[in-house]
Backbone bond lengths (Angstrom), bond angles and torsions (degrees), N, CA, C in turn:
res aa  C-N    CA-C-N  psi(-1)  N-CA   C-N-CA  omega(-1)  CA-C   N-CA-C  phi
1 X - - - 1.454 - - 1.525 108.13 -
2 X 1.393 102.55 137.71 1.538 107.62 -177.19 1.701 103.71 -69.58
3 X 1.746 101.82 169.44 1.247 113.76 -171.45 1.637 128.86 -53.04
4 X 2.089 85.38 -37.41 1.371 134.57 -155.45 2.028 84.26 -70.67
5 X 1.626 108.73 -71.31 1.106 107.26 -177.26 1.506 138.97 -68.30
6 X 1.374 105.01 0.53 1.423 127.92 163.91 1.277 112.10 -70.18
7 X 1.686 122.49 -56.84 1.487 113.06 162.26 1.626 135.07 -90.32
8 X 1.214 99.09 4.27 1.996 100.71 146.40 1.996 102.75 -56.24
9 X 1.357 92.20 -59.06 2.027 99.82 -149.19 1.981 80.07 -60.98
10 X 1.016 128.87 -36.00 1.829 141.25 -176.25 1.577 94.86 -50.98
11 X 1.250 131.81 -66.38 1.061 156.66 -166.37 1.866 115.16 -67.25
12 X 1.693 96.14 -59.82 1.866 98.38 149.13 1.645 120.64 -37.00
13 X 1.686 113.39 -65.53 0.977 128.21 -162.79 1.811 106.43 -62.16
14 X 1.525 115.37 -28.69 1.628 126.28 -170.83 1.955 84.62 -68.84
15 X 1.074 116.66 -45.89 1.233 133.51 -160.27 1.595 109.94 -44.23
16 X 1.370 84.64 -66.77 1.963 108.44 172.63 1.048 128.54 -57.42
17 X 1.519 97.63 -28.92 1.970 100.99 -175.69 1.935 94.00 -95.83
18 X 1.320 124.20 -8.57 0.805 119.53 176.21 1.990 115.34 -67.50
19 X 1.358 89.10 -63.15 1.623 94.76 172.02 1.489 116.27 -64.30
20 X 1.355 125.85 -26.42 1.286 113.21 166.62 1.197 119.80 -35.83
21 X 1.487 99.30 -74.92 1.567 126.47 176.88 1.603 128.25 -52.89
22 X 1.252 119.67 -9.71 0.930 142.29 158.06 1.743 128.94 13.31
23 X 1.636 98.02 -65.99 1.168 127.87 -170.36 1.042 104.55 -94.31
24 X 1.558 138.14 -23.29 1.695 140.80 -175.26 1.271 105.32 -75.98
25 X 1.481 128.92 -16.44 1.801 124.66 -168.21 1.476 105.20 49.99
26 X 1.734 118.59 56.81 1.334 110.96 155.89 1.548 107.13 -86.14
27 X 1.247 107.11 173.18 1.766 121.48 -179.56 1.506 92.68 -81.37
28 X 1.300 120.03 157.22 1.760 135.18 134.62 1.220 96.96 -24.08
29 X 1.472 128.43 -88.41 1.244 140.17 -152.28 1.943 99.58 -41.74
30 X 0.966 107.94 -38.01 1.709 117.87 -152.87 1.978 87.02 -66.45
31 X 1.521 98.83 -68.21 1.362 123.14 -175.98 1.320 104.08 -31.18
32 X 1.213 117.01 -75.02 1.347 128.20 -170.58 1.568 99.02 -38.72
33 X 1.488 126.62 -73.68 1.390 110.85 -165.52 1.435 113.60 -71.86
34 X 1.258 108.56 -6.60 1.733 108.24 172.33 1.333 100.05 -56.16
35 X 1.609 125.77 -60.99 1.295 123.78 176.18 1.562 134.54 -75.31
36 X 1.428 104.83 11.09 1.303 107.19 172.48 1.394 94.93 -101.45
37 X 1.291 152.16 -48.86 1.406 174.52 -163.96 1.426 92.57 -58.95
38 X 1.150 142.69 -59.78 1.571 158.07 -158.73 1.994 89.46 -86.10
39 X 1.085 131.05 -33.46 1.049 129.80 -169.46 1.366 125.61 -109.35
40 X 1.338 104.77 -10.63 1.737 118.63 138.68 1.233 103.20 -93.04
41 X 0.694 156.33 -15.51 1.826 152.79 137.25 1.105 123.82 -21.33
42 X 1.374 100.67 -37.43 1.988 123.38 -147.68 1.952 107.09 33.05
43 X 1.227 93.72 46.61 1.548 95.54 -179.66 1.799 118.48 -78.29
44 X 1.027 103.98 60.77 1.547 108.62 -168.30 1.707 106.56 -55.06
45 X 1.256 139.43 -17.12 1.034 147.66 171.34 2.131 107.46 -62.04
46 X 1.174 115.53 -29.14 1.627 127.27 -175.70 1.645 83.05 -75.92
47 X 1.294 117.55 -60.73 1.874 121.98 -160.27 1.502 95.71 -59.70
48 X 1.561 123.83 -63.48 1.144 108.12 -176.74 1.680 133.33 -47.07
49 X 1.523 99.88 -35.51 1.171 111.86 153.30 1.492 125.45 -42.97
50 X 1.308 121.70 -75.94 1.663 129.46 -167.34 1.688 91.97 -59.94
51 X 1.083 122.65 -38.69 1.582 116.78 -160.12 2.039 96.90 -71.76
52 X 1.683 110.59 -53.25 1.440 91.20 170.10 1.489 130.97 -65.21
53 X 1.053 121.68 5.34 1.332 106.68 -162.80 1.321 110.79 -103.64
54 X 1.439 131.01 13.94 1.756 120.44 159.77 1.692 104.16 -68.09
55 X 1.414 95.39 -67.18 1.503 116.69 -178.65 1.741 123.80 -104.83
56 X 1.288 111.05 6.59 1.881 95.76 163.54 1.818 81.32 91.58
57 X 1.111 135.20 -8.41 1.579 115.72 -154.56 1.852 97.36 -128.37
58 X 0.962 99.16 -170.90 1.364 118.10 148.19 1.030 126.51 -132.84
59 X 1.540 142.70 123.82 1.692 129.75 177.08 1.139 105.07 -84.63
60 X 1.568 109.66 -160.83 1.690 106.54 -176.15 1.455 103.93 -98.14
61 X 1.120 145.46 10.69 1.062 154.89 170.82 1.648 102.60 -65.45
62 X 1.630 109.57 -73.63 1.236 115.83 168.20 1.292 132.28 -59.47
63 X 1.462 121.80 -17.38 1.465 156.42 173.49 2.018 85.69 -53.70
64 X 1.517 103.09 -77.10 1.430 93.55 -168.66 1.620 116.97 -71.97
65 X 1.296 127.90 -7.46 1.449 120.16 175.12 1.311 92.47 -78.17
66 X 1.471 154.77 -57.24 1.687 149.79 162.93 1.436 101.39 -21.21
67 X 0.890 110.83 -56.37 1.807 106.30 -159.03 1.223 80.50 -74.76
68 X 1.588 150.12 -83.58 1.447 135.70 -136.62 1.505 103.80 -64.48
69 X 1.657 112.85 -13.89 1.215 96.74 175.09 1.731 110.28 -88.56
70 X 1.023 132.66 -30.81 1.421 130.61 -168.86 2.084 110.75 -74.52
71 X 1.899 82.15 -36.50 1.489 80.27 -152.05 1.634 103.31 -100.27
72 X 1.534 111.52 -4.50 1.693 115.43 -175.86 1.577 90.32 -131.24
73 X 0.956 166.70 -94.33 1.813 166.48 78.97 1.055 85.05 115.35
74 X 1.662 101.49 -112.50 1.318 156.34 -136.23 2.157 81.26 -71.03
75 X 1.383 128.82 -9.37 1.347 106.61 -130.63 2.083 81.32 -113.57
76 X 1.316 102.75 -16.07 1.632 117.64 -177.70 1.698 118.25 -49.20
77 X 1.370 87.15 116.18 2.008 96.00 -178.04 1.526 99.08 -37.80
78 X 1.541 122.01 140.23 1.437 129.77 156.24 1.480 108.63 -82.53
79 X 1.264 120.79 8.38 1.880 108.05 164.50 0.995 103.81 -75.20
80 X 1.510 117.58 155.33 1.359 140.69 179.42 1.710 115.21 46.04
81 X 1.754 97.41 36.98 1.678 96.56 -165.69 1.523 119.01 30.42
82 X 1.347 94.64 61.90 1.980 97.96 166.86 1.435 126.11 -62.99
83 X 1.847 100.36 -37.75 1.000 106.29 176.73 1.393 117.82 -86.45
84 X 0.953 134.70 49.50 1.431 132.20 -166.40 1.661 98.28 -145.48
85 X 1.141 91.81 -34.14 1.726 117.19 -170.73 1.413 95.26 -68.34
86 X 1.429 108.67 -65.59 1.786 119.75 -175.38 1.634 104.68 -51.42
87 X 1.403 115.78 -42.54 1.393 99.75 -163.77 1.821 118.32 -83.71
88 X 1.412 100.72 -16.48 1.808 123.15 179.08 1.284 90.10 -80.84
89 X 1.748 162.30 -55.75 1.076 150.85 131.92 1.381 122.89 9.33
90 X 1.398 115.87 -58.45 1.713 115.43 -136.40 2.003 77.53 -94.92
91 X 1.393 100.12 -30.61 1.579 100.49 -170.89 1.707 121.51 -95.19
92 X 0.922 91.70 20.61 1.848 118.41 -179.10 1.788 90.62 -89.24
């Protein structure tokens, strides 16, 4: 996945944890590293979280940010910290 489309799905994901959070009065600033933090984490348990919590569900919207995270994300060789690389990228 290109760089470009790494920080769209980055940018989706700021999105989600945004409305989650909604009601707590965190900053942008806060959010953002909440979801960068969870994503050097690979804490897919936080996403499943933010994604149920408008409606209890997931749609398919959130359906495909899960999958790019399990099945393209989460899936990046740790040689030469690739994945570390991809995620300091997508959040640039």
């Amino acid at each position: 996945m290109s760089n470009q489309e790494d920080r769209e799905k980055f940018q989706e994901l700021i999105k989600q944890a945004k409305e989650a959070n909604k009601d707590n009065n965190i900053s942008d600033s806060e959010v953002r590293k909440e979801v960068y933090d969870n994503l050097e984490n690979k804490s897919l348990t936080y996403f499943l979280k933010i994604f149920g919590k408008d409606d209890y569900d997931v749609d398919d919207d959130e359906m495909g940010l899960l999958d790019w995270l399990m099945n393209d994300l989460f899936k990046t060789e740790n040689k030469n910290d690739e994945y570390q690389k991809r995620i300091d990228n997508m959040s640039k």
